[in-house]
N, CA, C and O atoms as CSV, one atom per row, in Angstrom:
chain,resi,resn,atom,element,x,y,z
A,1,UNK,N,N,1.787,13.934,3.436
A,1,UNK,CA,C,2.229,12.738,2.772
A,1,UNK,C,C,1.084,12.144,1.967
A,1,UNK,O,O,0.117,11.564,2.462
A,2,UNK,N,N,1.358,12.407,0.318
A,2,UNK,CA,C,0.236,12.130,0.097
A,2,UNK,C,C,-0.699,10.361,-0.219
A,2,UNK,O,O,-1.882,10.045,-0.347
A,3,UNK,N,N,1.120,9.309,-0.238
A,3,UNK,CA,C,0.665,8.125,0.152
A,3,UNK,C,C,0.338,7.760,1.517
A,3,UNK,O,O,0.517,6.561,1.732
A,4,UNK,N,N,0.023,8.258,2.249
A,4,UNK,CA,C,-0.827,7.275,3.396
A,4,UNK,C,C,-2.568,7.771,2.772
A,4,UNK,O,O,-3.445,7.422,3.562
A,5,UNK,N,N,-2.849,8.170,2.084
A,5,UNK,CA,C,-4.046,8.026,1.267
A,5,UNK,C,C,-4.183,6.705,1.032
A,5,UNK,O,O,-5.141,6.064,1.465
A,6,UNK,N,N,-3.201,6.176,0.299
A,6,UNK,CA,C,-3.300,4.663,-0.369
A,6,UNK,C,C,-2.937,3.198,0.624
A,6,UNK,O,O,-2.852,2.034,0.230
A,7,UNK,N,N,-2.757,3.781,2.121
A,7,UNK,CA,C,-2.508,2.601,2.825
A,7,UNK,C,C,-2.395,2.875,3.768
A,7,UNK,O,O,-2.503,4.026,4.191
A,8,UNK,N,N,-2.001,1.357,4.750
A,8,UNK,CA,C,-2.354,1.559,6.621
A,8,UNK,C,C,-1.114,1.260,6.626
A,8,UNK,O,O,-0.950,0.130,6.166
A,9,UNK,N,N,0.114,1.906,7.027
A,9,UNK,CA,C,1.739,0.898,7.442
A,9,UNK,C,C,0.999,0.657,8.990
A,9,UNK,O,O,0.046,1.228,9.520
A,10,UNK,N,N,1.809,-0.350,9.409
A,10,UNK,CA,C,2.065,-0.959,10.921
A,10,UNK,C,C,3.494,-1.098,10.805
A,10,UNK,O,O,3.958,-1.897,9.992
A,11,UNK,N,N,4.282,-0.350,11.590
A,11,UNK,CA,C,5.863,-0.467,11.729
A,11,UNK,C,C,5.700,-1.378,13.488
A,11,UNK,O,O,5.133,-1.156,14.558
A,12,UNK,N,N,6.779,-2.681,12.760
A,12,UNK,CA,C,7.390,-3.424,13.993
A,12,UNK,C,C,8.230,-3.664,14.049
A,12,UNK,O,O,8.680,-3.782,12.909
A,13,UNK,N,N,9.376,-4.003,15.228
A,13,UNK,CA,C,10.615,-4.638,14.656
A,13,UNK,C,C,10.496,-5.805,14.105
A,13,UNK,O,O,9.622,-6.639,14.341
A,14,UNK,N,N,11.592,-5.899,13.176
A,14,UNK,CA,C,11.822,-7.101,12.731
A,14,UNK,C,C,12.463,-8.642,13.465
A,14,UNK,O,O,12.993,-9.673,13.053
A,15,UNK,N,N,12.089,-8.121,14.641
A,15,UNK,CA,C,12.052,-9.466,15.168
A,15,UNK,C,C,11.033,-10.062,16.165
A,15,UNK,O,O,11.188,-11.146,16.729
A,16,UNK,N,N,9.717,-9.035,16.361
A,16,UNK,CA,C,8.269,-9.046,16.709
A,16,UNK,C,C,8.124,-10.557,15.506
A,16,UNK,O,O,8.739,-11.053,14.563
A,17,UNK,N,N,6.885,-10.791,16.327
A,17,UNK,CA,C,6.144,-11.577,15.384
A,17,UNK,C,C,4.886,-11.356,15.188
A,17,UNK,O,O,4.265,-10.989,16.185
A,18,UNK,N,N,4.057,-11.509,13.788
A,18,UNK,CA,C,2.696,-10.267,13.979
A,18,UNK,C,C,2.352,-11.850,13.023
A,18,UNK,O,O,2.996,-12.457,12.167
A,19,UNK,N,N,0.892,-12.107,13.753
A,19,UNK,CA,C,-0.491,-13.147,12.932
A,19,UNK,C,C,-1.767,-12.082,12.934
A,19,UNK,O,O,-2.486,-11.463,13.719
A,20,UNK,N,N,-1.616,-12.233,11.932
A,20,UNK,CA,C,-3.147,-11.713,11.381
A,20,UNK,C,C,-4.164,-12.549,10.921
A,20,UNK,O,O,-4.065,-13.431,10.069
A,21,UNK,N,N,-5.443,-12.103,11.738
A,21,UNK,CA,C,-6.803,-13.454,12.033
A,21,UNK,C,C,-7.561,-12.704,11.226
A,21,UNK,O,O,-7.946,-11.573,11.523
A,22,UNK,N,N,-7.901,-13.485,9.813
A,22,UNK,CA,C,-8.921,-12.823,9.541
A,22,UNK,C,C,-10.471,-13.316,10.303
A,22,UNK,O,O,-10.415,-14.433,10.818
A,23,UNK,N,N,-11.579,-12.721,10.394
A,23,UNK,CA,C,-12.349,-13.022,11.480
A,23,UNK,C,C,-13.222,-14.280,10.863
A,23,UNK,O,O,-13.090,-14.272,9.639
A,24,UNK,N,N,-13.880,-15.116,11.209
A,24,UNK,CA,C,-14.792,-16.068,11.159
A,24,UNK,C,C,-15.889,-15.674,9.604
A,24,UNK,O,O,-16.027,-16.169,8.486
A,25,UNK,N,N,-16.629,-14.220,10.565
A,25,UNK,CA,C,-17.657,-13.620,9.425
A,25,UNK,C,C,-17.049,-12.515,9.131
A,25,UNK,O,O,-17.414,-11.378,9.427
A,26,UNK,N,N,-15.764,-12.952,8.327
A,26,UNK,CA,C,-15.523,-11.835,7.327
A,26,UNK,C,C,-15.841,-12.435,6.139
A,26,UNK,O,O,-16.327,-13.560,6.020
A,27,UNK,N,N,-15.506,-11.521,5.087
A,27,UNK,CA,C,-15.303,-12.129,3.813
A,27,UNK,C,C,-13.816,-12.111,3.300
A,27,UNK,O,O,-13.090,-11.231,3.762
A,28,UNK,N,N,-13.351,-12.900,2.488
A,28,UNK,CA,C,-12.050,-13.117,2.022
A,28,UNK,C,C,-11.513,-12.224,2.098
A,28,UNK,O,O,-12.190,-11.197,2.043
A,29,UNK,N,N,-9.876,-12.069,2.280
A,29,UNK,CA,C,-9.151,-10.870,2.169
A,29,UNK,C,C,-8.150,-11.068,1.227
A,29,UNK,O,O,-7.407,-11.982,1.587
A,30,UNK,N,N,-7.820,-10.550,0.110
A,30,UNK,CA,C,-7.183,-10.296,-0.820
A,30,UNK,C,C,-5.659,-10.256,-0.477
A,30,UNK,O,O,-5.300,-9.153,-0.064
A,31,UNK,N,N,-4.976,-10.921,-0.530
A,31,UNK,CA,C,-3.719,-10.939,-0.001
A,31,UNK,C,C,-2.636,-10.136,-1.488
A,31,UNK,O,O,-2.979,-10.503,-2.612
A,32,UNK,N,N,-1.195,-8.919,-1.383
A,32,UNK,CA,C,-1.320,-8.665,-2.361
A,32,UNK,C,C,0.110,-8.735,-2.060
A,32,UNK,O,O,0.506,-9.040,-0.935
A,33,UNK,N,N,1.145,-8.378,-3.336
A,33,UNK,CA,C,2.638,-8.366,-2.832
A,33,UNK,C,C,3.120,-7.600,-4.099
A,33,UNK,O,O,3.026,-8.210,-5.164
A,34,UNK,N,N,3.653,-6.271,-4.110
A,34,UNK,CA,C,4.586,-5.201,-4.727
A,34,UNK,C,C,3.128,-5.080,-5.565
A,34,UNK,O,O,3.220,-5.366,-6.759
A,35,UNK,N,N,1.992,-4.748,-5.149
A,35,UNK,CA,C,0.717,-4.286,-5.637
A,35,UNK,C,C,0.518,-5.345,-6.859
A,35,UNK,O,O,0.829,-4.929,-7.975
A,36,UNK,N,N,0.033,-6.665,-6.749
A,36,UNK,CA,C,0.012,-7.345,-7.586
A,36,UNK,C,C,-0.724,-8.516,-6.496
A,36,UNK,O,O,-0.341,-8.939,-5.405
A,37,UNK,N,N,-2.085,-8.855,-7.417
A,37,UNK,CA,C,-2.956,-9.739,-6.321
A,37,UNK,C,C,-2.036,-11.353,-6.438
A,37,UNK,O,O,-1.489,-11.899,-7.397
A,38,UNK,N,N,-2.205,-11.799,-4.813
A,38,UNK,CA,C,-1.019,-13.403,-4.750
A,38,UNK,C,C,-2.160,-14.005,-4.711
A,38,UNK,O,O,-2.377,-14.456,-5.836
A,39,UNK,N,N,-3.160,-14.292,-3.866
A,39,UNK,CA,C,-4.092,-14.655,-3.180
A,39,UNK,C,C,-5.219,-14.366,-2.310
A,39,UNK,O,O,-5.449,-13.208,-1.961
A,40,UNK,N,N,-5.894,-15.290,-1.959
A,40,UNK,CA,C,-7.020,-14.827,-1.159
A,40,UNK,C,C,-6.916,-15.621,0.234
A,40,UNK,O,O,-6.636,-16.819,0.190
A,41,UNK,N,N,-7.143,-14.953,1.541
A,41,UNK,CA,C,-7.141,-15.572,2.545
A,41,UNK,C,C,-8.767,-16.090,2.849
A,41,UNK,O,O,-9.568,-15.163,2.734
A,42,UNK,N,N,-9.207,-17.050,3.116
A,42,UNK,CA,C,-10.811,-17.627,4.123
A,42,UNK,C,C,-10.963,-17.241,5.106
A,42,UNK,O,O,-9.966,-17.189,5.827
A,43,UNK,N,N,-11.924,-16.895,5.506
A,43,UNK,CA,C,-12.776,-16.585,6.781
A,43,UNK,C,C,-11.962,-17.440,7.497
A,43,UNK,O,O,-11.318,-18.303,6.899
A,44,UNK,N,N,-11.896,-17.304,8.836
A,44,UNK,CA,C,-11.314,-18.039,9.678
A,44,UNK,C,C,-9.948,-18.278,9.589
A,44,UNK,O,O,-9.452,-18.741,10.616
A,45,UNK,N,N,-9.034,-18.051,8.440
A,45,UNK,CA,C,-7.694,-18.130,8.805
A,45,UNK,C,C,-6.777,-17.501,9.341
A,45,UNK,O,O,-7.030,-16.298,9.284
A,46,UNK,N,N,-5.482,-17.788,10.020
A,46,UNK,CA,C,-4.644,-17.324,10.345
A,46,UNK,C,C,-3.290,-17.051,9.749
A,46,UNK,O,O,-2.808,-18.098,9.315
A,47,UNK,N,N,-2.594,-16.120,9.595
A,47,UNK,CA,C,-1.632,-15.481,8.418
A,47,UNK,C,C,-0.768,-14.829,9.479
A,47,UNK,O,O,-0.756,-13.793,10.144
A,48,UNK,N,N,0.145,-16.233,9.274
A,48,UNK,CA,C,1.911,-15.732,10.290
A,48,UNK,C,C,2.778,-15.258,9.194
A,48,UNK,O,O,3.031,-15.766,8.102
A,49,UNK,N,N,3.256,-13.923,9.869
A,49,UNK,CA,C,4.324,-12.959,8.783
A,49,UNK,C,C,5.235,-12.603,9.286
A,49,UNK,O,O,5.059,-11.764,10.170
A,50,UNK,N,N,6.722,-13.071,8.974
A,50,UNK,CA,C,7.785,-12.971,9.229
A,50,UNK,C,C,8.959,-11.896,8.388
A,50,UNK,O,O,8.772,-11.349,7.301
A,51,UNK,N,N,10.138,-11.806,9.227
A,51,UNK,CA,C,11.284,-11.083,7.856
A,51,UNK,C,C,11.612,-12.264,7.227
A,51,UNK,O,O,11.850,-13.385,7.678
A,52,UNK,N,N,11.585,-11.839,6.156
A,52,UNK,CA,C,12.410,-12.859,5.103
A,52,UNK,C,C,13.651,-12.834,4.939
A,52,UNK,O,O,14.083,-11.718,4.650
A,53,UNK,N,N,14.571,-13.838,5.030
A,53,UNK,CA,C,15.542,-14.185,5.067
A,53,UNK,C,C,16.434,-13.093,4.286
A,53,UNK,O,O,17.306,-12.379,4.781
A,54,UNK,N,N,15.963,-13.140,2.818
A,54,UNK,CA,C,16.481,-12.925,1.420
A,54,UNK,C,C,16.392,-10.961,1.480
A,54,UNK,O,O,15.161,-10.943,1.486
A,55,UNK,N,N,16.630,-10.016,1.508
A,55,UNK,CA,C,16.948,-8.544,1.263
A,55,UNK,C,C,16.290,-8.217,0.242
A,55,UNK,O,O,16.475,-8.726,-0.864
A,56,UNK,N,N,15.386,-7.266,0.509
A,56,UNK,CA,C,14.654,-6.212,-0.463
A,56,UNK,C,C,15.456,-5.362,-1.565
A,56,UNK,O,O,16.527,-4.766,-1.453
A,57,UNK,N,N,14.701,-5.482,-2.532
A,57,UNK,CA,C,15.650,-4.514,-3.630
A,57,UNK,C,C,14.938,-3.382,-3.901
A,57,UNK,O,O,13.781,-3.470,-4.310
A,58,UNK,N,N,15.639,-2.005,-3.676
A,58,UNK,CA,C,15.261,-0.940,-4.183
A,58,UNK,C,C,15.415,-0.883,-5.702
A,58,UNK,O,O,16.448,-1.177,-6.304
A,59,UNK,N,N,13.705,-0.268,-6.525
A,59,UNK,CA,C,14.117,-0.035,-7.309
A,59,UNK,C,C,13.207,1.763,-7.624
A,59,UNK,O,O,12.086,2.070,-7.219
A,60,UNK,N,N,14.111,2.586,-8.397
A,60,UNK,CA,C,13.823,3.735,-8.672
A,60,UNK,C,C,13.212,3.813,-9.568
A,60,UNK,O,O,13.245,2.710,-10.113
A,61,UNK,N,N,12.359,4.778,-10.357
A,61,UNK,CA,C,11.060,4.548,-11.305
A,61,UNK,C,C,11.228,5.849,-11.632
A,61,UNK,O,O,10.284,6.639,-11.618
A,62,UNK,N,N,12.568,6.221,-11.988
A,62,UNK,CA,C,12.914,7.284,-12.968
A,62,UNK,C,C,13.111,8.666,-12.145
A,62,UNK,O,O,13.827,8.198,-11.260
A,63,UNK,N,N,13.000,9.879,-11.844
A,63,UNK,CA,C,12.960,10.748,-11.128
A,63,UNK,C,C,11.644,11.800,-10.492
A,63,UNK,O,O,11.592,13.004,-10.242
A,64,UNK,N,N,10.881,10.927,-10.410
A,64,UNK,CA,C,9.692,11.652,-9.923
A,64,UNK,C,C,9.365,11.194,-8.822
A,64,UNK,O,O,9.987,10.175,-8.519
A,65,UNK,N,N,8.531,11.590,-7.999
A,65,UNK,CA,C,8.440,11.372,-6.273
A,65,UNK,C,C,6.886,10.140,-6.464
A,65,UNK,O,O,6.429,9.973,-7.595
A,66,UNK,N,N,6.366,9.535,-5.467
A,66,UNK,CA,C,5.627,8.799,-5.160
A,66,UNK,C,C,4.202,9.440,-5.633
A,66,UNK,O,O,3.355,8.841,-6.296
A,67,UNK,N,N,4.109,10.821,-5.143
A,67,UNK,CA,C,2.850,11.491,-5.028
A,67,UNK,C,C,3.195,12.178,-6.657
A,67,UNK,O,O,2.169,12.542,-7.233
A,68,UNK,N,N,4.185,12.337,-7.253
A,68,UNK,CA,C,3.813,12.769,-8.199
A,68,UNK,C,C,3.142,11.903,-9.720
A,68,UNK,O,O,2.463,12.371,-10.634
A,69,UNK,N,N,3.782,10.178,-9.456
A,69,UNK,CA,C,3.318,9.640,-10.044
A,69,UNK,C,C,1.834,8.838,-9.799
A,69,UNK,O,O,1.247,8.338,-10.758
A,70,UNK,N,N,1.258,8.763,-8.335
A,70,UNK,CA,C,0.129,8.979,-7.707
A,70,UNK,C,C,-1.224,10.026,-8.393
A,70,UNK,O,O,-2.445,9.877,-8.361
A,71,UNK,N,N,-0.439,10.990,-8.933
A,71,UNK,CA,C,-1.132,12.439,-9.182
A,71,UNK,C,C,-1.200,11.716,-10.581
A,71,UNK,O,O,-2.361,11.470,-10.910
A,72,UNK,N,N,-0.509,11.428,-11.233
A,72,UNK,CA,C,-0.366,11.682,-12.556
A,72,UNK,C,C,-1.466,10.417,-13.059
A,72,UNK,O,O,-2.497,10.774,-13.629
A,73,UNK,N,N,-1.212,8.935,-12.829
A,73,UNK,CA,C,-1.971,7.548,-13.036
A,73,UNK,C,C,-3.643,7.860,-12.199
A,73,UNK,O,O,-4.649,7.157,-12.294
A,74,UNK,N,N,-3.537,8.610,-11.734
A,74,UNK,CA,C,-5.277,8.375,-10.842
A,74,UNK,C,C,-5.570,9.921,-11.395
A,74,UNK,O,O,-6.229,10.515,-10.541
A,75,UNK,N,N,-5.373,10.511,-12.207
A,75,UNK,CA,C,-5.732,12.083,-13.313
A,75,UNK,C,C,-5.663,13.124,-11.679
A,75,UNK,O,O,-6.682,13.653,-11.237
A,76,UNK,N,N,-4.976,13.187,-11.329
A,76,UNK,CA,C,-5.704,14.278,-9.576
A,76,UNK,C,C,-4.817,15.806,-10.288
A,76,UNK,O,O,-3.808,16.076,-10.938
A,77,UNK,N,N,-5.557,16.234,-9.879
A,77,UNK,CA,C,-4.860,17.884,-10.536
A,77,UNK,C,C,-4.830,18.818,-8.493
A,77,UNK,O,O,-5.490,18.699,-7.460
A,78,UNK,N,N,-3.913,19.456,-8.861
A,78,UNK,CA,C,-3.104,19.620,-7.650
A,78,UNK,C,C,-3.951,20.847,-7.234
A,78,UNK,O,O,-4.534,21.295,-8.221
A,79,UNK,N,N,-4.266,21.680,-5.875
A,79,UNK,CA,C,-5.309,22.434,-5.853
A,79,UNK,C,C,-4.851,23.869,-6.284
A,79,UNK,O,O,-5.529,24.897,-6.251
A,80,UNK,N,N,-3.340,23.691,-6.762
A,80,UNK,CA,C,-3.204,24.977,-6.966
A,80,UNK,C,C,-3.046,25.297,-8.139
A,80,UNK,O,O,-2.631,26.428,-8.392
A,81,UNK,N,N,-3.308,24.475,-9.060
A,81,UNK,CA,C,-3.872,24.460,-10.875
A,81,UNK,C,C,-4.787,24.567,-10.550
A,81,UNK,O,O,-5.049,25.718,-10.898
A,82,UNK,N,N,-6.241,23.910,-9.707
A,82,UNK,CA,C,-7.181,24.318,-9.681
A,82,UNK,C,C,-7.660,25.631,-9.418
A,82,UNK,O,O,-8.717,26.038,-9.899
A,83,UNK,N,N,-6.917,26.326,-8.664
A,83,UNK,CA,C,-7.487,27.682,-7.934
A,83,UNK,C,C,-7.166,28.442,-9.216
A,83,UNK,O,O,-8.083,29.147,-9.638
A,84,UNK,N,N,-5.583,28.419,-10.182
A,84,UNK,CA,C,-5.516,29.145,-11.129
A,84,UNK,C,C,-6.410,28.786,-12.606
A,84,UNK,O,O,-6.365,29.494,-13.612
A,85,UNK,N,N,-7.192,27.560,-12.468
A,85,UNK,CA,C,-7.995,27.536,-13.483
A,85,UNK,C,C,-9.372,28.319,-13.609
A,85,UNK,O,O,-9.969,28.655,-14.632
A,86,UNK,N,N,-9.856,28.599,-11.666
A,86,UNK,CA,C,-11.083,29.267,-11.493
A,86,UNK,C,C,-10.958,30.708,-11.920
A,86,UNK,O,O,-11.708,31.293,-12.701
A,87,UNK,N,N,-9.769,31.258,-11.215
A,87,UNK,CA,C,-9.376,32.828,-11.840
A,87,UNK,C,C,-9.398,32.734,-12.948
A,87,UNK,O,O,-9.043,33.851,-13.323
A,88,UNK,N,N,-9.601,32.064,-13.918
A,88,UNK,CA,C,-9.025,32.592,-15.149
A,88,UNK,C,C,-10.457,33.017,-15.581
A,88,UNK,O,O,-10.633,33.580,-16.662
């Protein structure tokens, strides 16, 4: 899977309740939402995260898979173009 490269999931149910502390001597943590920066959290705060009421919308991004548009925006060439570029 070649997105868990790009991230940590934590699967809970949705009716857990999860606070996240950022620590005292940290430094700020970048808070982000559909990869787009919201905010910044402070040292010392606490960040309660719930389900939201309101339903997620799928949206599709044409017919290519996750890792292929992954591959394509960050230039990554796949190792098996590479191996046929060394033979040549």
């Amino acid at each position: 899977m070649c997105y868990a490269v790009f991230n940590r999931s934590l699967v809970i149910a949705a009716t857990e309740p999860l606070r996240v502390d950022v620590l005292p001597d940290s430094a700020p943590v970048v808070i982000e939402c559909d990869g787009s920066r919201h905010s910044e959290a402070p040292p010392g705060t606490q960040l309660n995260v719930s389900m939201s009421d309101e339903p997620g919308l799928l949206v599709r991004l044409g017919w290519t898979s996750f890792c292929g548009r992954a591959r394509r925006k960050l230039q990554l060439v796949d190792p098996l173009v590479i191996t046929d570029a060394l033979e040549v």
